[in-house]
N, CA, C and O atoms as a GROMACS GRO file, in nm:
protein
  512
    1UNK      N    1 -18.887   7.722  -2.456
    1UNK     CA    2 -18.780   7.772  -2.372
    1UNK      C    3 -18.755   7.918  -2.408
    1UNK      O    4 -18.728   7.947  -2.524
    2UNK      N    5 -18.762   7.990  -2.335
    2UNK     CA    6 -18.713   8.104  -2.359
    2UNK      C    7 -18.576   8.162  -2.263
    2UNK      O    8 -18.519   8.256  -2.317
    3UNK      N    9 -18.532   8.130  -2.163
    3UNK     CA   10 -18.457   8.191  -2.107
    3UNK      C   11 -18.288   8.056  -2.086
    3UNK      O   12 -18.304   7.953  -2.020
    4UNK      N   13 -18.208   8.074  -2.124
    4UNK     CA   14 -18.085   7.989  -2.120
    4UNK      C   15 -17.964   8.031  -2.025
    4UNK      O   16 -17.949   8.148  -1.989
    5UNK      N   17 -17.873   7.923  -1.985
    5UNK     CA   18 -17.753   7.936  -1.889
    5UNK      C   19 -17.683   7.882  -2.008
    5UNK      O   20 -17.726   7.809  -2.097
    6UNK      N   21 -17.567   7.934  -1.991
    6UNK     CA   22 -17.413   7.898  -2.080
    6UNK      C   23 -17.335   7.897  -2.012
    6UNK      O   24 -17.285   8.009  -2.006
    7UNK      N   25 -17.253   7.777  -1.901
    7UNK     CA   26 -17.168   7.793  -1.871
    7UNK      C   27 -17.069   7.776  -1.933
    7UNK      O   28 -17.046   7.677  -2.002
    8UNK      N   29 -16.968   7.905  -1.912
    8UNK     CA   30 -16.868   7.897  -2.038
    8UNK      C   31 -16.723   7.868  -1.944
    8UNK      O   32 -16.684   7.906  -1.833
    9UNK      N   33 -16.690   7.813  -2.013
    9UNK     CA   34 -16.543   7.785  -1.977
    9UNK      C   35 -16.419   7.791  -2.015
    9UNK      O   36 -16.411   7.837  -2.129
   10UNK      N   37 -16.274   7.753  -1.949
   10UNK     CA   38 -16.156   7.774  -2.061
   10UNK      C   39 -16.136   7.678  -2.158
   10UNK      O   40 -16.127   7.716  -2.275
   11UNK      N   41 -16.129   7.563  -2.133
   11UNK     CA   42 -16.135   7.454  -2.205
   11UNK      C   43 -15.978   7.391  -2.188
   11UNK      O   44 -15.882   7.463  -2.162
   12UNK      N   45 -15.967   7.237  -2.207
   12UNK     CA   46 -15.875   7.234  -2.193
   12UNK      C   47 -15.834   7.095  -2.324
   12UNK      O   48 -15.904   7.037  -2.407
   13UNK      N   49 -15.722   7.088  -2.296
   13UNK     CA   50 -15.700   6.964  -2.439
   13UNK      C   51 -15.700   6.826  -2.345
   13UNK      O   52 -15.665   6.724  -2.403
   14UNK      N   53 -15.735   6.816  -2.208
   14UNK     CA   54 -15.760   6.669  -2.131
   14UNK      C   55 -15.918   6.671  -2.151
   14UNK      O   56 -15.970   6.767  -2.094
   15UNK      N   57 -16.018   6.576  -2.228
   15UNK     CA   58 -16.128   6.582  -2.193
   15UNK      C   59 -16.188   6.554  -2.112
   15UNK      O   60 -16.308   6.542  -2.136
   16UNK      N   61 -16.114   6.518  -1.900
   16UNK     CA   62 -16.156   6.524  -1.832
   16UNK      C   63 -16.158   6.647  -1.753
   16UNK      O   64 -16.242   6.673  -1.667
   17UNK      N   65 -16.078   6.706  -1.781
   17UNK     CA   66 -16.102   6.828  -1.773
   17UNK      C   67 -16.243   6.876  -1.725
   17UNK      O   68 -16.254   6.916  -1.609
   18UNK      N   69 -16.314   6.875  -1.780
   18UNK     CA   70 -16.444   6.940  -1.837
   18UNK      C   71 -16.539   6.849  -1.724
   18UNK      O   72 -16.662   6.851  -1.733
   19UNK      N   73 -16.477   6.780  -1.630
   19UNK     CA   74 -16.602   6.674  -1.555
   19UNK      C   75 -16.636   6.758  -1.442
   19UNK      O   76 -16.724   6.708  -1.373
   20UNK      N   77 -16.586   6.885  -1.394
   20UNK     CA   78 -16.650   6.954  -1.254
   20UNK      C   79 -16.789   7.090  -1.351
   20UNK      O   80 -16.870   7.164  -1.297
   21UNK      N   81 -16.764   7.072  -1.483
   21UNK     CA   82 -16.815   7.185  -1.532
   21UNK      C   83 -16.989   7.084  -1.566
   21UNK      O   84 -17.107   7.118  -1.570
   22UNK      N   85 -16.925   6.966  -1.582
   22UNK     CA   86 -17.053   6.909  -1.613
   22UNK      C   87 -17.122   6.877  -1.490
   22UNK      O   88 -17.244   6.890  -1.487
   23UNK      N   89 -17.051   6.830  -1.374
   23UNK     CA   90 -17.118   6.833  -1.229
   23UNK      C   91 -17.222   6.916  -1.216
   23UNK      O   92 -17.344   6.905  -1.200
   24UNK      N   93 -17.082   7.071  -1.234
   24UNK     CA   94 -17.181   7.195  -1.205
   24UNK      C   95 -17.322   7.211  -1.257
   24UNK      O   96 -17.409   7.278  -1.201
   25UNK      N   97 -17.337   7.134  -1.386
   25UNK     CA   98 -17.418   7.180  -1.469
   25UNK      C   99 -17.511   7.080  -1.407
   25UNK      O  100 -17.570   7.124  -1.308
   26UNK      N  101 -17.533   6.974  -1.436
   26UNK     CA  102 -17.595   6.872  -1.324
   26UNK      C  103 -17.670   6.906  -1.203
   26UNK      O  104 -17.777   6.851  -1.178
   27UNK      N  105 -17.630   6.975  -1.143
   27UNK     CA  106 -17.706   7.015  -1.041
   27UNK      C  107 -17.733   7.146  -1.030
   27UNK      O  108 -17.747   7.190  -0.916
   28UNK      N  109 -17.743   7.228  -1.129
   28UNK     CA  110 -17.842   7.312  -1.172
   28UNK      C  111 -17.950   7.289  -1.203
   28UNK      O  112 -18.047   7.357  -1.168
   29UNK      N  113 -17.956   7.153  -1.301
   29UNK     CA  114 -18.093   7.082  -1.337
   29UNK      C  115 -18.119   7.004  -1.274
   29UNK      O  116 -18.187   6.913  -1.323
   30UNK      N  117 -18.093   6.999  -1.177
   30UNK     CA  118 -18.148   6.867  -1.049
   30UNK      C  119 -18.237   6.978  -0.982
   30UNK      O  120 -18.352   6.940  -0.959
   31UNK      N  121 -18.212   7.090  -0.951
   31UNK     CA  122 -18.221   7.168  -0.884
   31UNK      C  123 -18.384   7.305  -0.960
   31UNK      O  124 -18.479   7.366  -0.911
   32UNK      N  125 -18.321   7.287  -1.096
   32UNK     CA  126 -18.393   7.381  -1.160
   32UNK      C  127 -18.403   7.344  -1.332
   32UNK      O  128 -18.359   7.398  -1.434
   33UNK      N  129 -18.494   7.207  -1.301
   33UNK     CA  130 -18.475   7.136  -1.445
   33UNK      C  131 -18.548   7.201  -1.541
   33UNK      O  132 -18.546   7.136  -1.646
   34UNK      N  133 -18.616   7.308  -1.549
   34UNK     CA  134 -18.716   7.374  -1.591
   34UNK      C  135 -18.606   7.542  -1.705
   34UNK      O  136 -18.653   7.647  -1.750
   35UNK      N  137 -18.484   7.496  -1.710
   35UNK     CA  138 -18.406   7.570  -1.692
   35UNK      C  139 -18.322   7.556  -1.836
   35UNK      O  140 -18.291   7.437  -1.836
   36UNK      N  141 -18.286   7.595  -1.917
   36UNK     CA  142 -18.161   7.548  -2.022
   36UNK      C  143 -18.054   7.551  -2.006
   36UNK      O  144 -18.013   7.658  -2.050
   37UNK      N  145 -17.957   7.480  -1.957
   37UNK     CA  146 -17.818   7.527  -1.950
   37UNK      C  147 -17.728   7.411  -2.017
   37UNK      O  148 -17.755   7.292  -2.002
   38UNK      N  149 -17.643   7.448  -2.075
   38UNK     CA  150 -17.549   7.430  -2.152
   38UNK      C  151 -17.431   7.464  -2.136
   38UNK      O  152 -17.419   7.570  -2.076
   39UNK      N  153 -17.290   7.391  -2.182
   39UNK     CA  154 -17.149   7.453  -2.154
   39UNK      C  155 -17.099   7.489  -2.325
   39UNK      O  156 -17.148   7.461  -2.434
   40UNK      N  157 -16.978   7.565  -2.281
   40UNK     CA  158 -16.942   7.560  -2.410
   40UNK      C  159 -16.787   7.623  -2.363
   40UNK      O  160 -16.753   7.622  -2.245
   41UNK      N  161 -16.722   7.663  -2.446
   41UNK     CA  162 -16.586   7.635  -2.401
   41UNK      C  163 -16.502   7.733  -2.519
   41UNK      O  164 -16.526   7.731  -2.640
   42UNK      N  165 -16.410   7.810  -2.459
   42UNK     CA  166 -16.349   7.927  -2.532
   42UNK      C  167 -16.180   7.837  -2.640
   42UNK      O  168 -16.105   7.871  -2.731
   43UNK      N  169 -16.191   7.772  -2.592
   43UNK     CA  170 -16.051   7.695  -2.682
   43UNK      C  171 -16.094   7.517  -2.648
   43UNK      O  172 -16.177   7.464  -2.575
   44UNK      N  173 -16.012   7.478  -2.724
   44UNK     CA  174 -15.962   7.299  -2.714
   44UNK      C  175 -16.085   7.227  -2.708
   44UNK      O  176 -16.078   7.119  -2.765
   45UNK      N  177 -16.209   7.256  -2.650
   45UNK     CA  178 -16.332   7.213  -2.653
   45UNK      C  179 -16.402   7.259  -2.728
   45UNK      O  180 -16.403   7.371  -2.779
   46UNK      N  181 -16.515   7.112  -2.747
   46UNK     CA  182 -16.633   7.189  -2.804
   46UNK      C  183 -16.750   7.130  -2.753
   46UNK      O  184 -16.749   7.019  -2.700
   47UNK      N  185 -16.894   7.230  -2.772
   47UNK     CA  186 -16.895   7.373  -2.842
   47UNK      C  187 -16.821   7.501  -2.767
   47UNK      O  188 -16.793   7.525  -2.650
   48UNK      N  189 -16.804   7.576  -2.902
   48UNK     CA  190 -16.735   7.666  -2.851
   48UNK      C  191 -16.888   7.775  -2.857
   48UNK      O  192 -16.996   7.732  -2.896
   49UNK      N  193 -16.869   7.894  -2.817
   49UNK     CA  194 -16.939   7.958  -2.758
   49UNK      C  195 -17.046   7.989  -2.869
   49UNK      O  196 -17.158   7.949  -2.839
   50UNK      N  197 -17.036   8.054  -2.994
   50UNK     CA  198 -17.144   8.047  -3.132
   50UNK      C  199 -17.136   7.961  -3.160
   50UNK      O  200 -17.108   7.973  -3.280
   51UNK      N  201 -17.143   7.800  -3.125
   51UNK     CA  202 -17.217   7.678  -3.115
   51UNK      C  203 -17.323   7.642  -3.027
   51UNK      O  204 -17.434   7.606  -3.066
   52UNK      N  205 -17.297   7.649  -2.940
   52UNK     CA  206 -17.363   7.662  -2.828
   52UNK      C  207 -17.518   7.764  -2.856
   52UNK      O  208 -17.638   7.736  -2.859
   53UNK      N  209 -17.441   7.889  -2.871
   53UNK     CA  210 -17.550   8.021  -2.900
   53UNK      C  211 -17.639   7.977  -3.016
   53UNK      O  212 -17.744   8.041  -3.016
   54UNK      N  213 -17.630   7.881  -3.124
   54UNK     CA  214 -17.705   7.852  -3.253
   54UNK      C  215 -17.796   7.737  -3.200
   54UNK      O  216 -17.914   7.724  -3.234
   55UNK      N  217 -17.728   7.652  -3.110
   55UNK     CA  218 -17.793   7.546  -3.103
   55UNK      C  219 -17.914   7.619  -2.990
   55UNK      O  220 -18.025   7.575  -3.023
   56UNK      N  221 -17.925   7.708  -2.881
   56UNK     CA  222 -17.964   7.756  -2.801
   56UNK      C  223 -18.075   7.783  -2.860
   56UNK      O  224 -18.182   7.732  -2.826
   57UNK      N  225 -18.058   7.886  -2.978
   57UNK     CA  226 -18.188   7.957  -3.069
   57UNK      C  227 -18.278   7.919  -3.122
   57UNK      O  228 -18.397   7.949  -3.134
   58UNK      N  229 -18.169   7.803  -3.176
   58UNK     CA  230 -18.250   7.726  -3.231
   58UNK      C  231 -18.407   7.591  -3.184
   58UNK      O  232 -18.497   7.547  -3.256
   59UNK      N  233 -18.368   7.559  -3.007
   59UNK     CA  234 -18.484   7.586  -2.950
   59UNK      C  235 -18.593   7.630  -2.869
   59UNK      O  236 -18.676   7.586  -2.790
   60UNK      N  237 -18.532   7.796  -2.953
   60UNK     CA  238 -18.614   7.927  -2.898
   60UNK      C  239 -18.588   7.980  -2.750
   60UNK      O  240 -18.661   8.008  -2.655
   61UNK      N  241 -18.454   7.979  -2.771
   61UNK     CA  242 -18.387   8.081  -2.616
   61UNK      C  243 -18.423   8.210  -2.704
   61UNK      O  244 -18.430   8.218  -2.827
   62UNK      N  245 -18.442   8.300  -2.614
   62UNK     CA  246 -18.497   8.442  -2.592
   62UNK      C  247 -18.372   8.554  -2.490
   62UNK      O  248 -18.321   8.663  -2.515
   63UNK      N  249 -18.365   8.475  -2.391
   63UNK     CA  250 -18.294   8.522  -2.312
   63UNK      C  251 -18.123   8.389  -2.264
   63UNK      O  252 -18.114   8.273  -2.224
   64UNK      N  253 -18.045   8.476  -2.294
   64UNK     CA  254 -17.877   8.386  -2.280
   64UNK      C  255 -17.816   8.438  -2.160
   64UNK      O  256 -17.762   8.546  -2.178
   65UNK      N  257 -17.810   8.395  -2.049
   65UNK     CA  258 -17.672   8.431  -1.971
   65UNK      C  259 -17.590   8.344  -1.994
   65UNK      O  260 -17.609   8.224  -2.012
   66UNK      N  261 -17.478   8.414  -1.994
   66UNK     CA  262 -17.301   8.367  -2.060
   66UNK      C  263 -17.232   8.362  -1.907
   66UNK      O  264 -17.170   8.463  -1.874
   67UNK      N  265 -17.239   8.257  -1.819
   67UNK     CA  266 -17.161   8.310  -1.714
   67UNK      C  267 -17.010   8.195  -1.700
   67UNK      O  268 -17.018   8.072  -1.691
   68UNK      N  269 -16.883   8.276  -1.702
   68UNK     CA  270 -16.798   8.276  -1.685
   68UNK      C  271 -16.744   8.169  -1.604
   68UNK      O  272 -16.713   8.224  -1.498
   69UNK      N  273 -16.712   8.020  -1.595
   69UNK     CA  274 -16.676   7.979  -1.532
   69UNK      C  275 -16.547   7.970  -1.489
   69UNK      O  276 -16.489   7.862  -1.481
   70UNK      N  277 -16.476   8.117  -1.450
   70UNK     CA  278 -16.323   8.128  -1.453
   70UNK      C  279 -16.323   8.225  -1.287
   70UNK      O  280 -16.391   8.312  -1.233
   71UNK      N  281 -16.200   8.142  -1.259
   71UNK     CA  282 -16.195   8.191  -1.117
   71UNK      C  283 -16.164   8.344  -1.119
   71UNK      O  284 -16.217   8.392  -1.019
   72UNK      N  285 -16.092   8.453  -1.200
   72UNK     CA  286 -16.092   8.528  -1.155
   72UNK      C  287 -16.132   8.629  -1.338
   72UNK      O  288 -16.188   8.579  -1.435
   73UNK      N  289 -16.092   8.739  -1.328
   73UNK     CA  290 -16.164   8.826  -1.469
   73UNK      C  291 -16.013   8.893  -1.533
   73UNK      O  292 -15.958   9.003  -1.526
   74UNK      N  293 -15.980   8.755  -1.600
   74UNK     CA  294 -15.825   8.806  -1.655
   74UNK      C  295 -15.815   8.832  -1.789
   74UNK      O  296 -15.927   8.824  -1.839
   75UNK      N  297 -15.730   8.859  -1.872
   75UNK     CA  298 -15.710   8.886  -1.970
   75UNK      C  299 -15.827   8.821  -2.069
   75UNK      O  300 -15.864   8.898  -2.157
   76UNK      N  301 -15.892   8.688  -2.067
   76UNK     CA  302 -15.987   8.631  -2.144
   76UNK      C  303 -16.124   8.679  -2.129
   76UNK      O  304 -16.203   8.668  -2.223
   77UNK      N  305 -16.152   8.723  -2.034
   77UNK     CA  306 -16.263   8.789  -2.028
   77UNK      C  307 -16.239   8.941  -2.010
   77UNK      O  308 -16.337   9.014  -2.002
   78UNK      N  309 -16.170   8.969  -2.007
   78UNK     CA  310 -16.199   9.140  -2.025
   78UNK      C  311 -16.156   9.172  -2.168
   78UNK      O  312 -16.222   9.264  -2.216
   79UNK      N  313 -16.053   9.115  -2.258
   79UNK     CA  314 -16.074   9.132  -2.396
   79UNK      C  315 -16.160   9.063  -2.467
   79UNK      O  316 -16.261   9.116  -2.511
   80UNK      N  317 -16.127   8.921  -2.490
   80UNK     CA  318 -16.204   8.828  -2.602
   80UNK      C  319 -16.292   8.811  -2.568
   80UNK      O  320 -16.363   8.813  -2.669
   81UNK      N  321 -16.365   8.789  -2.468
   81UNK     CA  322 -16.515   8.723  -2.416
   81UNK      C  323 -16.623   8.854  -2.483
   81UNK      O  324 -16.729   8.848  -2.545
   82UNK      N  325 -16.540   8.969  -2.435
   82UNK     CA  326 -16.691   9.090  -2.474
   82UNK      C  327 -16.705   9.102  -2.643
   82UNK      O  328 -16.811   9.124  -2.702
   83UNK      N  329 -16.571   9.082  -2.706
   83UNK     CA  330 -16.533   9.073  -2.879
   83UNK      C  331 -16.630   8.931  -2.932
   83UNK      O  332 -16.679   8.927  -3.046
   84UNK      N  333 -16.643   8.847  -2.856
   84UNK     CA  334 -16.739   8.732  -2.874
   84UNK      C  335 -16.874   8.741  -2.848
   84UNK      O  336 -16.966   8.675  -2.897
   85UNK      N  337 -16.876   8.857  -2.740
   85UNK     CA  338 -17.031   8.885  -2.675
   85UNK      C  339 -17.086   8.971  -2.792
   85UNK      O  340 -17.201   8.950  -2.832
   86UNK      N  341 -17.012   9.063  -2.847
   86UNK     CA  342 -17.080   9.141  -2.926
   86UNK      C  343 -17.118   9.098  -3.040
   86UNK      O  344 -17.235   9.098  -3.078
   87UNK      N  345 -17.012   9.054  -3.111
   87UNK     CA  346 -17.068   8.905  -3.242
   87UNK      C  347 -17.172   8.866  -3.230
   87UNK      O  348 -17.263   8.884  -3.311
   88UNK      N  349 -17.183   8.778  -3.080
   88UNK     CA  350 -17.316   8.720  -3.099
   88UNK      C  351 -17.442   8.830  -3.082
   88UNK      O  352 -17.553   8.812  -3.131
   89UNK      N  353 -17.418   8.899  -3.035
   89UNK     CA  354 -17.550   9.006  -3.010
   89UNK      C  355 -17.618   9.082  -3.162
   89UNK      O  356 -17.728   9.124  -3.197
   90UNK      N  357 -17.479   9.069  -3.225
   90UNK     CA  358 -17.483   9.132  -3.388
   90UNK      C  359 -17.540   8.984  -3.470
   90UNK      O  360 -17.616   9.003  -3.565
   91UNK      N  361 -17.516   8.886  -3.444
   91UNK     CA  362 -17.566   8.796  -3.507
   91UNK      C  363 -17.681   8.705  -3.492
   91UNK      O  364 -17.712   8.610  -3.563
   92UNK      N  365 -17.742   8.756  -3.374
   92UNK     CA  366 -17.904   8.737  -3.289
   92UNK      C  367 -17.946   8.814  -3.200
   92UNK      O  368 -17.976   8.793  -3.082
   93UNK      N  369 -17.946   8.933  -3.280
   93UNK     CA  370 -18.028   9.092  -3.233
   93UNK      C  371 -18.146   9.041  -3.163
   93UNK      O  372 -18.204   9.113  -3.082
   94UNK      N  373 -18.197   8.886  -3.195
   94UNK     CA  374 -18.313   8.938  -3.116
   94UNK      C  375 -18.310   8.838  -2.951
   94UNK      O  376 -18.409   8.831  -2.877
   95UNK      N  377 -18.187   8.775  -2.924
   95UNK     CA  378 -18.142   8.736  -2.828
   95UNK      C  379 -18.118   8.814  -2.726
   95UNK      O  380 -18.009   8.869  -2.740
   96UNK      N  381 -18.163   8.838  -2.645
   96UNK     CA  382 -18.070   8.905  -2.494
   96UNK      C  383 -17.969   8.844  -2.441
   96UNK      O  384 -17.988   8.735  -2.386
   97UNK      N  385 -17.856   8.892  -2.446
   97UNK     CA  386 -17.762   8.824  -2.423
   97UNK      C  387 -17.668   8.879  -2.277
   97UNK      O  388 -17.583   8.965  -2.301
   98UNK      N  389 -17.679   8.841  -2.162
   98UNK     CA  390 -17.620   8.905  -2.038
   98UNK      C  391 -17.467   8.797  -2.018
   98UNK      O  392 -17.442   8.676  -2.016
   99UNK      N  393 -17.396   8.922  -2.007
   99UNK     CA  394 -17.237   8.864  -1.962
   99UNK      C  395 -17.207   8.839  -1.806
   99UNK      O  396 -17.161   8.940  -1.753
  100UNK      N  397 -17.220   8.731  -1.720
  100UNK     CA  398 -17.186   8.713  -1.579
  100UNK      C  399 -17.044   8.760  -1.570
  100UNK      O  400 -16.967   8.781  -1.663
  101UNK      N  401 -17.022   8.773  -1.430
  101UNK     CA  402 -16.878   8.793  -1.406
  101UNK      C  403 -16.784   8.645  -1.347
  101UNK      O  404 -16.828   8.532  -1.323
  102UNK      N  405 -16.633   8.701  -1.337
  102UNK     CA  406 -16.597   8.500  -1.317
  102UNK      C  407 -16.650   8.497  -1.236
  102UNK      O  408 -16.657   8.587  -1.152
  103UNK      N  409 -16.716   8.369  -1.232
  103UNK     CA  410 -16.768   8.315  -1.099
  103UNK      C  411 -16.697   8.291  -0.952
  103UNK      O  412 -16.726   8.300  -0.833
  104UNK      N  413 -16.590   8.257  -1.032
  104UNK     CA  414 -16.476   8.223  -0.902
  104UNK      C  415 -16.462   8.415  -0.827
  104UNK      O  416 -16.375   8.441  -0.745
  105UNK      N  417 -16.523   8.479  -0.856
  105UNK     CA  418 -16.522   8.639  -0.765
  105UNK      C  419 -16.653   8.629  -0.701
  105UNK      O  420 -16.678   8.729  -0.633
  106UNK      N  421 -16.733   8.551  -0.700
  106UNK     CA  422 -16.890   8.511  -0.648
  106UNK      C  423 -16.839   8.536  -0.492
  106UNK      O  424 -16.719   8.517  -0.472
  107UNK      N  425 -16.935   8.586  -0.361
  107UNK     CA  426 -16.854   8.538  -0.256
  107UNK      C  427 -16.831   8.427  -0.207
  107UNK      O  428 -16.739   8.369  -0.149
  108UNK      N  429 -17.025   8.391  -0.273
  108UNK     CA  430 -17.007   8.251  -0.199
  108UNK      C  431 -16.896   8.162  -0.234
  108UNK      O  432 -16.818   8.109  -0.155
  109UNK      N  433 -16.899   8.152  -0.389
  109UNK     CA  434 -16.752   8.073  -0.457
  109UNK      C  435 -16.594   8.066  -0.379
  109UNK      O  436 -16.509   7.979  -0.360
  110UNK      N  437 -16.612   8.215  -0.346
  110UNK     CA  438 -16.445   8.215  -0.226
  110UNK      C  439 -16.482   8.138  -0.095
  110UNK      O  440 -16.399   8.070  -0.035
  111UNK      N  441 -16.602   8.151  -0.056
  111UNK     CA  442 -16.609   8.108   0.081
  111UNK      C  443 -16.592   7.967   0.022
  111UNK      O  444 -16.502   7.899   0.072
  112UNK      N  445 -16.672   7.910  -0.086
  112UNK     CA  446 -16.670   7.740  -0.073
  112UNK      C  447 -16.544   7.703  -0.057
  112UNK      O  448 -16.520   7.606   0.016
  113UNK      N  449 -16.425   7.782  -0.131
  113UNK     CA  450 -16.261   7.743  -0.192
  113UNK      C  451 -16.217   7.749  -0.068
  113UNK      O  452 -16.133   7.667  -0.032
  114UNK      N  453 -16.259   7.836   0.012
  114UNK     CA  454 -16.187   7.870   0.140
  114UNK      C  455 -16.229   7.732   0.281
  114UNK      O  456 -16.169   7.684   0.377
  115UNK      N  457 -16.328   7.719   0.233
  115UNK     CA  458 -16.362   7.590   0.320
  115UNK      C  459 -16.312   7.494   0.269
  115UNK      O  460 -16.261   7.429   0.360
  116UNK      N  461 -16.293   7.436   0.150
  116UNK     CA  462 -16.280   7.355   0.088
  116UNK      C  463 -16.133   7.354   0.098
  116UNK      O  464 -16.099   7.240   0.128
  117UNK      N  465 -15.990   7.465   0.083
  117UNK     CA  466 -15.876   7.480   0.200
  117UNK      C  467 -15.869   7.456   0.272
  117UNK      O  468 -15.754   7.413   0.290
  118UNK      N  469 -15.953   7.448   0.392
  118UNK     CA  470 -15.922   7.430   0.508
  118UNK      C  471 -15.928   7.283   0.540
  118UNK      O  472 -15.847   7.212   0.600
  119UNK      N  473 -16.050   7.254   0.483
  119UNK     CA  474 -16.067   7.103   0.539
  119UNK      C  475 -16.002   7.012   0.467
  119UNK      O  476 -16.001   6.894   0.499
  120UNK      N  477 -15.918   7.076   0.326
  120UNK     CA  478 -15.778   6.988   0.286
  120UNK      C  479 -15.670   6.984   0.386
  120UNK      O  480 -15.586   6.899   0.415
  121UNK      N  481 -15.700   7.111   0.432
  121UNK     CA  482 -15.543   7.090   0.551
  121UNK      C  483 -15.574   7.045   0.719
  121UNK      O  484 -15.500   7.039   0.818
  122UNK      N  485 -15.699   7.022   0.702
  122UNK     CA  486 -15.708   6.965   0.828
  122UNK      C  487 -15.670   6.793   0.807
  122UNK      O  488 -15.578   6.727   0.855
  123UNK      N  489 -15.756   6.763   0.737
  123UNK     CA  490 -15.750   6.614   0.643
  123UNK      C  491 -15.571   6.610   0.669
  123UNK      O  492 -15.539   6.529   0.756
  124UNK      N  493 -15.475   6.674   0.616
  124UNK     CA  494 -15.348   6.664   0.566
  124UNK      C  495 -15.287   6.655   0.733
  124UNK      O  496 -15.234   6.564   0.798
  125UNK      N  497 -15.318   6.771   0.758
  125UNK     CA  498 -15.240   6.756   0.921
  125UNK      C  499 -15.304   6.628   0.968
  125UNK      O  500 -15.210   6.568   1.021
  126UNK      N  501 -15.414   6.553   0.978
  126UNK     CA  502 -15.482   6.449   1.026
  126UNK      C  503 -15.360   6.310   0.995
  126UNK      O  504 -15.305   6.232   1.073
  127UNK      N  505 -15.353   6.324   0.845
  127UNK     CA  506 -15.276   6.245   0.790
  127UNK      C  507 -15.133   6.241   0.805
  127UNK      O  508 -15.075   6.138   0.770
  128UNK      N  509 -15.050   6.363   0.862
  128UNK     CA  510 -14.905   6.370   0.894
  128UNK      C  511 -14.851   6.288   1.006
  128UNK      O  512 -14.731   6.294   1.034
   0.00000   0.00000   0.00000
């Protein structure tokens, strides 16, 4: 393996929480099983992100994208995420390590939310 996905996330203290991140991940490898991806999780979960990154190396990722599973680029990723990005880059120089942006700013991602709105409120007016 040389090239890895990290979807990273906020994490939460419900461990169901974490069941649309594993979906997601699911059908990445349905899709592109040829692929490494992994989650890992910035609080309350684990792995947290240099868990994830050790276990990664360890069978022979080369290349890491870190992409952001947060709807928009708030305070957690514009301070702590890059203070974590650089750690790890200092602590597996020979990793490439690329930072995604939140996903939830993807377009397609707004368009899905935005469909995925609508046809809640059609459903709802259906149901009134």
């Amino acid at each position: 393996m040389s090239q890895a996905i990290i979807l990273f996330a906020h994490g939460a203290r419900d461990p169901e929480w974490a069941s649309p991140m594993r979906r997601v991940r699911a059908a990445i490898l349905a899709n592109a099983p040829q692929l490494a991806v992994e989650l890992a999780f910035l609080e309350f979960m684990a792995p947290d992100l240099p868990a994830c990154v050790a276990e990664l190396a360890g069978r022979g990722a080369r290349r890491i994208l870190i992409l952001p599973m947060f709807i928009a680029q708030g305070g957690h990723l514009k301070r702590e995420v890059p203070e974590i990005v650089a750690h790890l880059r200092a602590t597996w120089p020979a990793i490439e390590f690329s930072l995604g942006r939140a996903i939830g700013e993807e377009e397609s991602v707004v368009q899905a939310m935005a469909a995925a709105a609508l046809s809640a409120s059609t459903a709802a007016g259906a149901s009134a």
